[in-house]
N, C-alpha and C positions, 0 to 999 in steps of 0.2 A: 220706700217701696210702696205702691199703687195698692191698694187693697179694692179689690171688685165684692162689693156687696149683695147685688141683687141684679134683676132681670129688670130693664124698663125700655118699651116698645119693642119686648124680645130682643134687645140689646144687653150685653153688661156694662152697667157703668160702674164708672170710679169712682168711690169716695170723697169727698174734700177734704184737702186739707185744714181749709179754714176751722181756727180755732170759732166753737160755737158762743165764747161766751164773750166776744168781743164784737162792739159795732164796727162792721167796716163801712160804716156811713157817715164815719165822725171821728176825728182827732186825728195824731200824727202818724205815720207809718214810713219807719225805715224800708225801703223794697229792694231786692236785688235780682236782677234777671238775666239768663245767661244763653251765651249762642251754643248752638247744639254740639255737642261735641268737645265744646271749648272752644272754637277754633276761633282763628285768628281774623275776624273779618271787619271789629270795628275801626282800626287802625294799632298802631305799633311805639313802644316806648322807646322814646330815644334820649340820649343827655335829658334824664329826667324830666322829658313831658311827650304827653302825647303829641302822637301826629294820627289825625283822624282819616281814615280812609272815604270814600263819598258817603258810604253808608252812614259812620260814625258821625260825620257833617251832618248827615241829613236827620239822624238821631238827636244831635242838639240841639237843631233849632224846633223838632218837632218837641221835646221835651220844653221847652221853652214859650212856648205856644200854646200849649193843654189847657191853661185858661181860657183860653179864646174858643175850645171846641168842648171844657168842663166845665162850667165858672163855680161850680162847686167845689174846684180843686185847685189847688197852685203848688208848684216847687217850692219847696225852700233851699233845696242842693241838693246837688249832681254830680256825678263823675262816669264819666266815659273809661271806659279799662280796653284793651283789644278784644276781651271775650265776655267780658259783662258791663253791666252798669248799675249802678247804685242810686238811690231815690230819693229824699225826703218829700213825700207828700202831705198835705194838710187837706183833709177832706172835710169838709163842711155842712153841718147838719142845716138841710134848707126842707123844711116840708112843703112850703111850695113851690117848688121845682116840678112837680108833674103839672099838668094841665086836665083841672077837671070836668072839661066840656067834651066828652068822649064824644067821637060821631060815630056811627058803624056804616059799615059797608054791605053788611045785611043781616037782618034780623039774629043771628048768632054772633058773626064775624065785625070782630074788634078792627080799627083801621089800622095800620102795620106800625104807624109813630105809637101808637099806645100802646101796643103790642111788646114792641122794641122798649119801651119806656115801663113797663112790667116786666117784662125779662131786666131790666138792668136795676131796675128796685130791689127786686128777689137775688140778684147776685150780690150786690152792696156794691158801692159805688167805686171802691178803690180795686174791685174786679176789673170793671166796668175800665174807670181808666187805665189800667197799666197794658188790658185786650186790645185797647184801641188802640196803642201806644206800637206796641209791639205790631199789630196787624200793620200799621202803618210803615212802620221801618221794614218790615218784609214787603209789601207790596210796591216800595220806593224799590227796593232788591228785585223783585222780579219784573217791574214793570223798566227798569235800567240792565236786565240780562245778568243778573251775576249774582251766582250763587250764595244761598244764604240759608240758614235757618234758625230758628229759636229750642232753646230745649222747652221741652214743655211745663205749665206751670211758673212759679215765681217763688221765691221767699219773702216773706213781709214779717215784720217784727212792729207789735206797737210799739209805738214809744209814751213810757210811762207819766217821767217829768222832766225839770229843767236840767238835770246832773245830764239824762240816758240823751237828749236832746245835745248837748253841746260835746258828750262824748262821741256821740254817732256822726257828729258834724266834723271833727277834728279828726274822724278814721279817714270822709270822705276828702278831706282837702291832702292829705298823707298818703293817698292809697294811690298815687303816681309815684311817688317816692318810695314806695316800699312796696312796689309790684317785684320784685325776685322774691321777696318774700311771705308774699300773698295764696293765699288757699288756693287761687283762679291760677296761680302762675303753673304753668306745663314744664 
């Protein structure tokens, strides 16, 4: 449940849930992200494997790709569900990843890459990728006409060491096999 803390730009915003005492600019993170509602839109289990619907397609190969638009970050594994997907990512502590030759556009006014690149420092980086991620798989969805949404938010779990690491890897290769018995299953 959302907790509204405060007034900001005479707006209420919502809290985070991001645990404070953890970098999300560094180490491993189970993630798991879910379509609104649950519904059924990334594709459907059949004789024990998916079959991915366009969206679902286009979810794989963008999740496969993230490097090439992160390179702070890479998959380690994946799974595609019809109403969620599941994440290993490795985010990567790079301190020079920003670019410190700012230019302004005037005298106050930051130019909108550094801007963009301030906003994504302050959020921590595995925000950063999973937003894009997701934004992307909706705008494949609406820019192809068919319906879609995301529930909002995400769950991420660190992952601590090698034991949480080869258990969280061994849910994801199983969790087409035991989707009737899955949290996610309707």
């Amino acid at each position: 449940m959302a907790v509204i803390t405060d007034l900001f730009q005479n707006k209420y915003r919502i809290e985070s849930t991001r645990l404070k005492s953890i970098d999300y600019n560094n180490g491993y993170f189970f993630v798991t992200f879910c379509t609104k509602d649950r519904e059924h839109t990334l594709g459907e289990i059949s004789d024990g494997r998916i079959i991915l619907s366009a969206i679902g397609e286009f979810a794989s190969n963008t999740i496969t790709e993230i490097q090439n638009h992160h390179p702070y970050c890479s998959v380690e594994s994946f799974v595609i569900m019809p109403n969620h997907i599941h994440v290993i990512f490795y985010v990567a502590h790079n301190t020079n990843e920003l670019n410190t030759d700012v230019q302004h556009t005037s005298n106050n006014d930051l130019n909108v890459n550094h801007q963009m690149q301030m906003t994504s420092k302050r959020k921590g980086r595995l925000s950063v990728v999973v937003g894009s991620l997701k934004s992307a798989i909706k705008r494949f969805a609406t820019d192809n006409d068919v319906p879609f949404e995301w529930q909002t938010r995400f769950h991420d779990h660190f992952i601590r060491n090698t034991e949480e690491m080869a258990a969280i890897k061994t849910y994801i290769e199983n969790n087409i096999g035991t989707w009737q018995g899955d949290e996610f299953y309707d």
